[in-house]
C-alpha positions, 0 to 999 in steps of 0.5 A: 495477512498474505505477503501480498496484503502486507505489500499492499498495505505497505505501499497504499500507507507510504504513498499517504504518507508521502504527502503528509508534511508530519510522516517524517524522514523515516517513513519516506525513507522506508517507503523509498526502501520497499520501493527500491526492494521491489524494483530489484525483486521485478527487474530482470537481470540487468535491466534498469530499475524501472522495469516492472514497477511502472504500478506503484503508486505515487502519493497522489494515487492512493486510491486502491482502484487506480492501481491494486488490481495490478499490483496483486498480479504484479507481486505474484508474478515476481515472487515479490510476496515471497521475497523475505526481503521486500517483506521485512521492507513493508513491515519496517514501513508499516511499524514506522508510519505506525510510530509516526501516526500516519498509518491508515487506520483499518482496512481499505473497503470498497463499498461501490455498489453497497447499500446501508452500509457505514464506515467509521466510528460513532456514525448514526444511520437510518434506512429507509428501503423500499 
């Protein structure tokens, strides 16, 4: 998983768990933590610490068009994806949402325009193309 992959992941969870009454202190409080480590990592010096993270995503935008495609670019731009500290702080929020249960279960999977196609487990699926 790329630094970027890891954030990603990282923030797509916090922001699901944020809106979960059974995600628990800890796992809003690593989300608050790799929050405030990017806000750092992206203000320039001096500026406030709302410079530049105007993309992440609140708990009630965890739908990974509203707002990846930015963060990708974002993260690289900022050196974010190689900053040890926001790192540590993703995989902190990734082992605690882990601990509390509320982590996303598998990858996120963009199947807009797919055909055929199931996701999730025990699903029972007939096609009939033409």
């Amino acid at each position: 998983m790329t630094g970027v992959e890891l954030i990603l992941a990282a923030l797509a969870t916090g922001a699901a768990a944020g809106v979960s009454e059974s995600a628990g202190t800890a796992v809003r409080d690593a989300y608050a933590g790799l929050r405030d480590a990017l806000r750092r990592r992206a203000a320039p010096e001096g500026a406030g610490d709302d410079t530049g993270t105007r993309e992440l995503p609140a708990a009630e935008e965890t739908e990974p068009g509203l707002w990846e495609a930015r963060m990708r670019g974002r993260l690289a731009e900022t050196g974010a994806d190689r900053d040890e500290r926001v790192l540590a702080a993703a995989r902190l929020l990734l082992e605690r949402a882990e601990a509390a249960g509320a982590r996303r279960a598998g990858p996120v999977v963009n199947a807009e325009q797919a055909k055929g196609v199931q996701i999730g487990d025990h699903n029972t699926q007939t096609n009939h193309f033409s």
